[in-house]
N, C-alpha and C positions, 0 to 999 in steps of 0.2 A: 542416637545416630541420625544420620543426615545423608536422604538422597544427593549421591553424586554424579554431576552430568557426564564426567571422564568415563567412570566404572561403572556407569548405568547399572549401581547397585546402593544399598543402606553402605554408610561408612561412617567408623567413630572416628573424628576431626582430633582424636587422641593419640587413641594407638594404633588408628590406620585398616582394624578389623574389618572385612568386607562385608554384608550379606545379602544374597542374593534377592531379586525380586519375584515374586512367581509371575507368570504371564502369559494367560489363556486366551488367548487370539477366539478363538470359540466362543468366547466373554461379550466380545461385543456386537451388540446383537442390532439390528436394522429397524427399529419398531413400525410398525404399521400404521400409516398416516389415517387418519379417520376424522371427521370435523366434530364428533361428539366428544373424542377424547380432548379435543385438542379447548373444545370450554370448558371443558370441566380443571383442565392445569393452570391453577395460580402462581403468582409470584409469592414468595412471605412476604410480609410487610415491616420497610425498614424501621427496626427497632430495637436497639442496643441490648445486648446480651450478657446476666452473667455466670463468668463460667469459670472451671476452674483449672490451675496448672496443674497436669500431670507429674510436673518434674519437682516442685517446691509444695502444694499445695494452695497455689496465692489463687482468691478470686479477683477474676479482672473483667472489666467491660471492655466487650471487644465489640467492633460494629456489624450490624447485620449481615454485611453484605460480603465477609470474610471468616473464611474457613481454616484457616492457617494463618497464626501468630508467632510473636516469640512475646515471651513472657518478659515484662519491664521490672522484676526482682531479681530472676536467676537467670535468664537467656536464656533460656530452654524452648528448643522447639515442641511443636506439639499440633496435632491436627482435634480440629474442635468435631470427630465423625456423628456426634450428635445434630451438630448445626447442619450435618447435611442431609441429614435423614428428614428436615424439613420440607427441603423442595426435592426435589426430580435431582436421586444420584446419578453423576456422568458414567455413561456408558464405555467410556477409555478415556484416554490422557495421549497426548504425544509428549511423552517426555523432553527436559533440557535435554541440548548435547551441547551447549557450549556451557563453559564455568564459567563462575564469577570473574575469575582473574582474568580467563581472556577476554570479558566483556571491557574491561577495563582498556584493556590494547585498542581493541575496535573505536571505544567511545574515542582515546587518545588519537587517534588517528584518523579519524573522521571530522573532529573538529578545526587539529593542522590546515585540514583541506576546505574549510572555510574563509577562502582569503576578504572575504569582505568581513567577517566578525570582528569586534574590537580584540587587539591582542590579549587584554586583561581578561578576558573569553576562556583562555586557556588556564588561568590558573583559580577560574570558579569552582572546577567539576572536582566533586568532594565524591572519591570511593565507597564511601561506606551509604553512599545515599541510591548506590544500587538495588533494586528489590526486583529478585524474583517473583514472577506473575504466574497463576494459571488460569485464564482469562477462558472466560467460559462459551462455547457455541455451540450451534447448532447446525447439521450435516442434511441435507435434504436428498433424497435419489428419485428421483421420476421417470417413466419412457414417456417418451410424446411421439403424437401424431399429427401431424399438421396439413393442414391444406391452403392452401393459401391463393391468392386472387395480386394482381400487380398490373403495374403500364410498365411497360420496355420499350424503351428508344431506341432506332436506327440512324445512325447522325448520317448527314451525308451534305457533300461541300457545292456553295453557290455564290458564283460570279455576279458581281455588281458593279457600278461605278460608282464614283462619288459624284460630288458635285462640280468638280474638278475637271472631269471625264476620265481619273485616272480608275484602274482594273483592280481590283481586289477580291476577294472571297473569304467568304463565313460560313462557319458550320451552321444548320440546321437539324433539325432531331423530328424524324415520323413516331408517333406515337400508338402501341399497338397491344390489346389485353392480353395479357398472357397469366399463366394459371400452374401453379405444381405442388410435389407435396415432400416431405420432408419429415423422416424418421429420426430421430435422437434420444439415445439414452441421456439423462443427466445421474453423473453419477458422484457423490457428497460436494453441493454444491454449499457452499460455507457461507454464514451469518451468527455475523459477530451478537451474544447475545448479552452484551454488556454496553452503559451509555457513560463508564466511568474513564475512558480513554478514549483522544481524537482517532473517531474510523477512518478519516484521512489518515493519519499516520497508521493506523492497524491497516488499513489499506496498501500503502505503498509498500510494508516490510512483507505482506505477504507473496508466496505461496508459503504452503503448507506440505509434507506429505501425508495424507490421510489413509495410504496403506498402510503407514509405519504404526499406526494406531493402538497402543497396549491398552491392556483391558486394565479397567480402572481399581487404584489398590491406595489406601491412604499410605503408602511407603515414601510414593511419590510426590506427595504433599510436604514430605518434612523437610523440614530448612526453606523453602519459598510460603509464599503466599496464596490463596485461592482465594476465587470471588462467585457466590452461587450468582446465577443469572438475574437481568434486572429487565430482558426484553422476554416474554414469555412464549409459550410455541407458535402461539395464534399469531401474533406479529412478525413471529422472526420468518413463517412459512409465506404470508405476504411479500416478503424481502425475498426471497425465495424464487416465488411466480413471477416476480416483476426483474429479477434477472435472468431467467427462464426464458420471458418473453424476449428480453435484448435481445439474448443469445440465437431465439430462432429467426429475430427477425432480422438479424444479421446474415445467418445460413439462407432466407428466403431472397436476400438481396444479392446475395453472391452467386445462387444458385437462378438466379434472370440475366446478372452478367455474361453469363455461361452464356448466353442466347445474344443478348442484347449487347447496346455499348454505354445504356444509361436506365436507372430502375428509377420509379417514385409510384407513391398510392398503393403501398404494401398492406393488406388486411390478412389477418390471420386466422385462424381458426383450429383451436390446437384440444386436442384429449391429452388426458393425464389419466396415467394409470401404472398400478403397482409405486403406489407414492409411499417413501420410508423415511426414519428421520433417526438419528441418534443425538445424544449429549453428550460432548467431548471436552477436554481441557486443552489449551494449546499456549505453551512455554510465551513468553514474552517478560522479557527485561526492560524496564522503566526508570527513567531517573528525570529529575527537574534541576535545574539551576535559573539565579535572580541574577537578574540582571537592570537595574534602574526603577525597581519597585515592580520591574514586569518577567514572570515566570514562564518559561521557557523547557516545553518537553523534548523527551530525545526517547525513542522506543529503537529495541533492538529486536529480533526474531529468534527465540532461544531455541531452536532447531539449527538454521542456517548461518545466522552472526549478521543478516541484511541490517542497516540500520537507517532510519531516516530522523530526522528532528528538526524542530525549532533553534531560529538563532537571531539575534539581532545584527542589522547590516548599520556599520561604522558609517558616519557622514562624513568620516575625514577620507576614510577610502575610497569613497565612493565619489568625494570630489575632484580626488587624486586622480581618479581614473577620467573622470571625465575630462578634465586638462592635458593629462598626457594624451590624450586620443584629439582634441582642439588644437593641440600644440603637434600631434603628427597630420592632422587635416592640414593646418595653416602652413605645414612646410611642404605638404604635395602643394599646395595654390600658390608661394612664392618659387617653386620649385618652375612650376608650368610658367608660373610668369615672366620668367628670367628664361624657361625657351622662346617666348612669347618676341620678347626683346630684344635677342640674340639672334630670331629668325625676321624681324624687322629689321635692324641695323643691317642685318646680311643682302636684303634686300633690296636696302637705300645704294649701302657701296654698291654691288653688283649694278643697279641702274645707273649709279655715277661715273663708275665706269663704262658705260656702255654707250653711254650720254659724251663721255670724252673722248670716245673713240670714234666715234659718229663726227663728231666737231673736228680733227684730226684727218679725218679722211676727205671731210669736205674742202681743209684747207688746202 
């Protein structure tokens, strides 16, 4: 049987049997940030595994960093739950909600709307090179206390002349210490804990909901892929603090605005406390396609269907466009210049006749 993203249940791809998954919200637990725990948790070290099919019996080497195969004898799905009794089991999963098949429509449709890709673009993307991901991270909660020190500007406007003696005016900015402080929870701030896919692109297809959070069950493993983590707690909690920090020092700038009409020289000074952390899985659909010896990703968000990817830009379109837009510039400037000449000539007769009426009256 095979988790289905439709029936967010086990389903046999046969005769359609459903079966439920259990899911204990209570499950997933907040663990307590500590810096002793956090050197003591290793990565495993990448090194091919062999293991065996549940479904036929075949041993196969399957690589490190994957928890979910299907077997290259009979197809059979199968979760390798040994291999993850290795590292740090995840604490929930956000399941798929979108299926294969509709992944397909999305990727179709997303690439139409690439007008600069070569046309032959569209008949690369090969179906079955779809693969479901459960791409592993890490959920940080912190409260902070902050206080913080800054300059705030009062701009205000000054008359000059030039050299001219003509009158103009320029803002100027009084600058002035000011000082506040700043409570925020952060609550499952996300890092990605895998360096097997572009965090640019895992970036832009994000958000996530991290309420919808199930507690973690190999059910949901079967039919996709998983990858235990490759960035470990220590590292990924650094990733962590240092959007922590963005994020307050953005709240400390907006909160001088408040006062001010301009901030700079923001220092902060921030507590952390009650710091928690989980391990989660979170749905992501990946495909590649070649294009001129050069390969080309496309990720999808198997929650929401966002997609973003790589593509190669055509030099034939791309010359296209820059002509048609040279060839609409050049007909506004013969456009202008035929008023140009049209409002000279007008000008000429209008004086010649003014010129012959003058001559006329004198005679």
């Amino acid at each position: 049987m095979e988790f289905n993203a439709t029936a967010q249940a086990l389903k046999c791809p046969n005769c359609g049997t459903e079966v439920e998954i259990q899911n204990n919200p209570e499950d997933v637990i907040e663990h307590n940030l500590d810096i002793h725990a956090i050197k003591t948790i290793k990565v495993e070290e990448k090194t091919s595994t062999s293991m065996e099919c549940e479904g036929c019996g075949a041993r196969v080497e399957v690589d490190a960093t994957s928890t979910a195969t299907t077997c290259p004898y009979c197809g059979s799905h199968y979760v390798l739950a040994q291999k993850q009794a290795e590292s740090i089991i995840p604490d929930g999963v956000i399941p798929f909600k979108i299926d294969k098949y509709h992944v397909e429509s999305i990727f179709s449709q997303w690439i139409k709307k690439r007008w600069l890709a070569p046309n032959v673009l569209k008949t690369l993307y090969q179906k079955d090179k779809v693969q479901g991901i459960y791409m592993p991270y890490w959920t940080f909660d912190a409260d902070t206390s902050t206080n913080y020190t800054a300059m705030g500007g009062i701009n205000y406007e000054v008359e000059y002349e030039d050299s001219e003696g003509e009158k103009h005016t320029r803002v100027e900015t009084n600058w002035y210490p000011t000082s506040g402080h700043i409570s925020h929870f952060f609550d499952d701030v996300l890092v990605g804990a895998s360096n097997k896919l572009s965090k640019n692109l895992l970036g832009w297809i994000e958000s996530y909901n991290t309420k919808d959070v199930a507690s973690y069950s190999p059910d949901y493993m079967s039919g996709y892929c998983s990858e235990i983590y490759t960035i470990d707690l220590k590292d990924a909690h650094s990733d962590a603090m240092n959007k922590m920090r963005n994020d307050i020092h953005y709240m400390a700038e907006r909160d001088v605005l408040r006062r001010y009409d301009r901030v700079c020289s923001v220092r902060l000074h921030t507590y952390y406390s009650d710091e928690t952390y989980k391990h989660i899985f979170i749905p992501v659909y990946s495909t590649a396609y070649t294009y001129k010896d050069k390969q080309y990703n496309v990720l999808i968000n198997g929650e929401t269907g966002k997609i973003k990817g790589e593509y190669p830009k055509s030099p034939i379109k791309i010359a296209a466009i820059v002509i048609v837009i040279l060839g609409i510039l050049f007909g506004i400037y013969l456009a202008s210049s035929q008023e140009d000449v049209s409002y000279n000539n007008n000008e000429k007769i209008q004086h010649s006749e003014l010129v012959k009426d003058e001559t006329v009256s004198f005679l």
